[in-house]
KOLGU-4560 file (N, C-alpha, C; in nm, 3 decimals, padded with zeros to 5 digits):
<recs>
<n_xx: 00.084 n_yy: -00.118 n_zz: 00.000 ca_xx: 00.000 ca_yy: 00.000 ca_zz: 00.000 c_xx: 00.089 c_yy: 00.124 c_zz: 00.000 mol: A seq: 1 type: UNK>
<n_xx: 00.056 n_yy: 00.197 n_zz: -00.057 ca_xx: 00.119 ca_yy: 00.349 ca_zz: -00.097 c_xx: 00.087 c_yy: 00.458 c_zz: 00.027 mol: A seq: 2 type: UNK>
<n_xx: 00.145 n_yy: 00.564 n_zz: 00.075 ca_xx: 00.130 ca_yy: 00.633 ca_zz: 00.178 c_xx: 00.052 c_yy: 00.706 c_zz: 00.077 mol: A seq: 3 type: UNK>
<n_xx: -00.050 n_yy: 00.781 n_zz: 00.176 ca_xx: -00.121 ca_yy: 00.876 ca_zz: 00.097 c_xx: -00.065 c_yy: 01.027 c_zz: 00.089 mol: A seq: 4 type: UNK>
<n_xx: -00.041 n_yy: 01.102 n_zz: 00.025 ca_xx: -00.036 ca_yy: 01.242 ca_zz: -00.045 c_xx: -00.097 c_yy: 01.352 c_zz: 00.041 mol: A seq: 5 type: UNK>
<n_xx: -00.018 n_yy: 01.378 n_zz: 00.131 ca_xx: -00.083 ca_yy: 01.519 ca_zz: 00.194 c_xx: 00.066 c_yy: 01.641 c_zz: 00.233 mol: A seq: 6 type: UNK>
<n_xx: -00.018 n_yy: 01.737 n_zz: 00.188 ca_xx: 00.046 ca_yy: 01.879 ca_zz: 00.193 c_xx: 00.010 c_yy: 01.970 c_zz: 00.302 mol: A seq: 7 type: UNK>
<n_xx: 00.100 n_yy: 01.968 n_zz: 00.394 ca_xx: 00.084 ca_yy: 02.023 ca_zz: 00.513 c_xx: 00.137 c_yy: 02.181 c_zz: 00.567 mol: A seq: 8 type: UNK>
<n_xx: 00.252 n_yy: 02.173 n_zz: 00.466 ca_xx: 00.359 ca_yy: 02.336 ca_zz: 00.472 c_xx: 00.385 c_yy: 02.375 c_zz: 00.326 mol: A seq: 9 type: UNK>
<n_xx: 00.465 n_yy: 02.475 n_zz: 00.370 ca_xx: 00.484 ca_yy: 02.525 ca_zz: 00.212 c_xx: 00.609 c_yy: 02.433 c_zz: 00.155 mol: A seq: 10 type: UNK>
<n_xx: 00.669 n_yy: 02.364 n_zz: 00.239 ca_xx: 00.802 ca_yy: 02.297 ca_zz: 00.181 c_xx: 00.740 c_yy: 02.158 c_zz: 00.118 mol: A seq: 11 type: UNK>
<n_xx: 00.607 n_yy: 02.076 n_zz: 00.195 ca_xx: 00.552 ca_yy: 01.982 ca_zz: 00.106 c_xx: 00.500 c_yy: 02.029 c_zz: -00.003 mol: A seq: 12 type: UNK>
<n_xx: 00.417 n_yy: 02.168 n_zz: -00.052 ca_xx: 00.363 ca_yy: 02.199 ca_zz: -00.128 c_xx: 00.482 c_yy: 02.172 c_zz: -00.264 mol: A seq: 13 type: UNK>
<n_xx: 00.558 n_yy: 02.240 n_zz: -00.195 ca_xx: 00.685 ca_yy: 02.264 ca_zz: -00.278 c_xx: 00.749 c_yy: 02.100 c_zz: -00.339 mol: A seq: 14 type: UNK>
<n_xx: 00.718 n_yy: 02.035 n_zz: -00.253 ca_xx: 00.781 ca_yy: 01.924 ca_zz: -00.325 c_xx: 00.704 c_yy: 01.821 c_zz: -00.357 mol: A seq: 15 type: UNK>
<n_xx: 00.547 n_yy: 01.902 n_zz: -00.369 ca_xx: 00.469 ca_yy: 01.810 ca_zz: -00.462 c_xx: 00.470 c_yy: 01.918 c_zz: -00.579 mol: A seq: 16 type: UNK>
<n_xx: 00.521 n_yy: 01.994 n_zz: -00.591 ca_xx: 00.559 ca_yy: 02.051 ca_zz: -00.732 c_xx: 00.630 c_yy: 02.001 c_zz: -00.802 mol: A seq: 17 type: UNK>
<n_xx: 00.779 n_yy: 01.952 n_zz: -00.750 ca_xx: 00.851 ca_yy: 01.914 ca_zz: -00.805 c_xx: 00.808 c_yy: 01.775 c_zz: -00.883 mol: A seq: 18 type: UNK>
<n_xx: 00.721 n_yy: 01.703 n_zz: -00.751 ca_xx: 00.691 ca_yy: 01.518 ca_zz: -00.799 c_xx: 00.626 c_yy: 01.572 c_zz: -00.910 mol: A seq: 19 type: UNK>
<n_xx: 00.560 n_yy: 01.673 n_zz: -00.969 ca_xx: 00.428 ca_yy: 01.656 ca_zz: -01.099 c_xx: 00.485 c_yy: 01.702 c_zz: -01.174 mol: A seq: 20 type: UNK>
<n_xx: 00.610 n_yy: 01.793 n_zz: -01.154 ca_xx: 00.706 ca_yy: 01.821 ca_zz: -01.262 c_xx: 00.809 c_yy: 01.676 c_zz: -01.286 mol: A seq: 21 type: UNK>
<n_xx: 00.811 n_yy: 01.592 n_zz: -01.238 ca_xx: 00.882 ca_yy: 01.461 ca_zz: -01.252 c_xx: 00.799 c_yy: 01.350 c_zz: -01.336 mol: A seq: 22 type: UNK>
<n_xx: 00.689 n_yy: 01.360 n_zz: -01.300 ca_xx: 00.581 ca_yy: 01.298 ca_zz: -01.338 c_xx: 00.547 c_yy: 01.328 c_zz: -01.493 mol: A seq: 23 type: UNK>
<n_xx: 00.596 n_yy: 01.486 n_zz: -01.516 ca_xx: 00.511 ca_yy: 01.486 ca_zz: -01.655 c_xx: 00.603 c_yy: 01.453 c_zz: -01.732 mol: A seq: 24 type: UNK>
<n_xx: 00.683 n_yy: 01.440 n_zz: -01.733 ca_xx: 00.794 ca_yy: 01.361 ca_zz: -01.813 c_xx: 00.810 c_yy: 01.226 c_zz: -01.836 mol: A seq: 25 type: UNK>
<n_xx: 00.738 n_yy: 01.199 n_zz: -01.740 ca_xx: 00.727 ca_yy: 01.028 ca_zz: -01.751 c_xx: 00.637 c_yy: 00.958 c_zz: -01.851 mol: A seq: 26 type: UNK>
<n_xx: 00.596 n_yy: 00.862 n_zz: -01.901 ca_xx: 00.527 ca_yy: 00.776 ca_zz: -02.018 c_xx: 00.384 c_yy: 00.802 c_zz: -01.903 mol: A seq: 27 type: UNK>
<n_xx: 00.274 n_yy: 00.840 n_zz: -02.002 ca_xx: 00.139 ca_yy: 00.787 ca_zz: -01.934 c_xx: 00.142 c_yy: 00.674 c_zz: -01.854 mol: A seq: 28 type: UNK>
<n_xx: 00.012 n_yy: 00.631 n_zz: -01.734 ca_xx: 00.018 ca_yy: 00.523 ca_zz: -01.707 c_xx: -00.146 c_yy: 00.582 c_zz: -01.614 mol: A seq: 29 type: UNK>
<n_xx: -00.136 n_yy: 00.447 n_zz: -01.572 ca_xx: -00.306 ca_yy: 00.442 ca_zz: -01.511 c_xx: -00.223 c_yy: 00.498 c_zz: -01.352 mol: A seq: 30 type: UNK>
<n_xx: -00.107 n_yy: 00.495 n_zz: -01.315 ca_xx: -00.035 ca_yy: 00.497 ca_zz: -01.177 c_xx: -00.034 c_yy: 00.622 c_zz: -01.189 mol: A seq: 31 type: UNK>
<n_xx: 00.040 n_yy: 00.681 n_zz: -01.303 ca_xx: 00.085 ca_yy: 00.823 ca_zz: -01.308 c_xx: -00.059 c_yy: 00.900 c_zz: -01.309 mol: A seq: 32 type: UNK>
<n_xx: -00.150 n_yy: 00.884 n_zz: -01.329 ca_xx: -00.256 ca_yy: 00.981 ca_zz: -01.358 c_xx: -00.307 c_yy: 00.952 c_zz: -01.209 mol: A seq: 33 type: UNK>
<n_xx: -00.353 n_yy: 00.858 n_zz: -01.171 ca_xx: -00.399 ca_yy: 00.849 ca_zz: -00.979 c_xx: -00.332 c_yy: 00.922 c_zz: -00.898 mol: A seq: 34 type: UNK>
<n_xx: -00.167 n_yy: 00.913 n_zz: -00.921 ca_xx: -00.041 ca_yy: 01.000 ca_zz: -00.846 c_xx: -00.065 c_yy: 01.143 c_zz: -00.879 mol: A seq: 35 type: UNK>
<n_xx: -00.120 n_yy: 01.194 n_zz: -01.013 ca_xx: -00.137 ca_yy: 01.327 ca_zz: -01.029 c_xx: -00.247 c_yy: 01.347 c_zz: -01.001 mol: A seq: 36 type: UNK>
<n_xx: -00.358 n_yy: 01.276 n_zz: -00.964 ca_xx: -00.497 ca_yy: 01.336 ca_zz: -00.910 c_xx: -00.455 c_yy: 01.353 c_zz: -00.792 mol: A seq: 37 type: UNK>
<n_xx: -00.346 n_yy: 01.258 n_zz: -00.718 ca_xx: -00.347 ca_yy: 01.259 ca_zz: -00.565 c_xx: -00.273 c_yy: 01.398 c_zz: -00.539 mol: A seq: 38 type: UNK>
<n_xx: -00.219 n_yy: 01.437 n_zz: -00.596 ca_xx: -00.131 ca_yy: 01.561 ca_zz: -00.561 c_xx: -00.194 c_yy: 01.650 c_zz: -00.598 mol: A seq: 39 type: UNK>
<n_xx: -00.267 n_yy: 01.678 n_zz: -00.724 ca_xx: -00.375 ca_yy: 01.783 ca_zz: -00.723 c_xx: -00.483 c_yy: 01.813 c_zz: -00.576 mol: A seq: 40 type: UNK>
<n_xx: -00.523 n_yy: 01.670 n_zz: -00.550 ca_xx: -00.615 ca_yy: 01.684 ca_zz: -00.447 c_xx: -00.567 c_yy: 01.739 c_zz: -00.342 mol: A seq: 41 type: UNK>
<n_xx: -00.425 n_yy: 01.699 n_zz: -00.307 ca_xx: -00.326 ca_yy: 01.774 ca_zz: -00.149 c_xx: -00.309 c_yy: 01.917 c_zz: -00.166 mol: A seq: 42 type: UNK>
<n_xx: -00.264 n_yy: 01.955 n_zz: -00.297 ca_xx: -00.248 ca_yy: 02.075 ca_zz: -00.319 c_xx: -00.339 c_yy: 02.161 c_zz: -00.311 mol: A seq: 43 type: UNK>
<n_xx: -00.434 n_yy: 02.117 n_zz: -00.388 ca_xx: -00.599 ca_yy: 02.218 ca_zz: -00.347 c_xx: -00.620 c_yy: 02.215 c_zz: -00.225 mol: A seq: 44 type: UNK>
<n_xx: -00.625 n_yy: 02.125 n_zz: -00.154 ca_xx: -00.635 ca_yy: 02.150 ca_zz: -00.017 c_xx: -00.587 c_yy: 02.218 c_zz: 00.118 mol: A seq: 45 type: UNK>
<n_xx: -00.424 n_yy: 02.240 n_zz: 00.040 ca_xx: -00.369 ca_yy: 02.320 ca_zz: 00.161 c_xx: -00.394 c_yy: 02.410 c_zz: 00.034 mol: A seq: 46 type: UNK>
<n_xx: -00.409 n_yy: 02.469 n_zz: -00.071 ca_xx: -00.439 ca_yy: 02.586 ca_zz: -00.079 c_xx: -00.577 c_yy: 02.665 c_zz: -00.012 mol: A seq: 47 type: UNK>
<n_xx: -00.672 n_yy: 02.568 n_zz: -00.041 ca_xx: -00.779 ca_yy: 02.602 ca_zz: 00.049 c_xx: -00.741 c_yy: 02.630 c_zz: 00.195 mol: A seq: 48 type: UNK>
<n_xx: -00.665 n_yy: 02.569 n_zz: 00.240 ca_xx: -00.681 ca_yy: 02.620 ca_zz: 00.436 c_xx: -00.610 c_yy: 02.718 c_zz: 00.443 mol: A seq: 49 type: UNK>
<n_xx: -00.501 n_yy: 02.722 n_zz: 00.360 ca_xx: -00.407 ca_yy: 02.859 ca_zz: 00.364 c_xx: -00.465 c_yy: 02.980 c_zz: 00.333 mol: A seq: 50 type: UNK>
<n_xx: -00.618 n_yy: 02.984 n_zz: 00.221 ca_xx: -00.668 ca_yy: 03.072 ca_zz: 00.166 c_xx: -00.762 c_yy: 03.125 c_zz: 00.310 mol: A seq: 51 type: UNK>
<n_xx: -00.767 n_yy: 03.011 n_zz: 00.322 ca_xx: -00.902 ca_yy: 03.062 ca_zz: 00.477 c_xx: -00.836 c_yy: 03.105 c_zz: 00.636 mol: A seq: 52 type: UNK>
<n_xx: -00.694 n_yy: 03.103 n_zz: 00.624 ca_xx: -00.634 ca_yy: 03.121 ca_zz: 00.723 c_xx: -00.609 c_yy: 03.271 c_zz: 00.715 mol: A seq: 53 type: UNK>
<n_xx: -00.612 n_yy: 03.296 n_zz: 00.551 ca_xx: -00.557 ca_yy: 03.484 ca_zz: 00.559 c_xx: -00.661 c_yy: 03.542 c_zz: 00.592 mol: A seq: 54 type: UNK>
<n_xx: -00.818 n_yy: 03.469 n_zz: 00.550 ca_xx: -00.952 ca_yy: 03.563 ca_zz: 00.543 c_xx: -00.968 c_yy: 03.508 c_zz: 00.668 mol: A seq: 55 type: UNK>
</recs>
């Protein structure tokens, strides 16, 4: 089982940037597209709490 994908600071944010910049270079795959939903999903999410932390 795979650890799940969560973005907690700006330094994880940061280095789920990097994984989707690693990722898009890579050959399609049914793995690679789940791995990039999963990091989309972390990322929206601490953008969301970060957004609600300034307001």
């Amino acid at each position: 089982m795979k650890t799940p994908i969560a973005v907690h600071t700006d330094e994880d944010y940061e280095q789920a940037q990097r994984r989707v910049a690693e990722l898009s270079i890579t050959p399609d795959s049914p793995e690679k597209a789940r791995e990039l939903e999963a990091l989309a999903e972390a990322m929206l999410a601490f953008e969301l709490r970060r957004d609600e932390s300034i307001h």
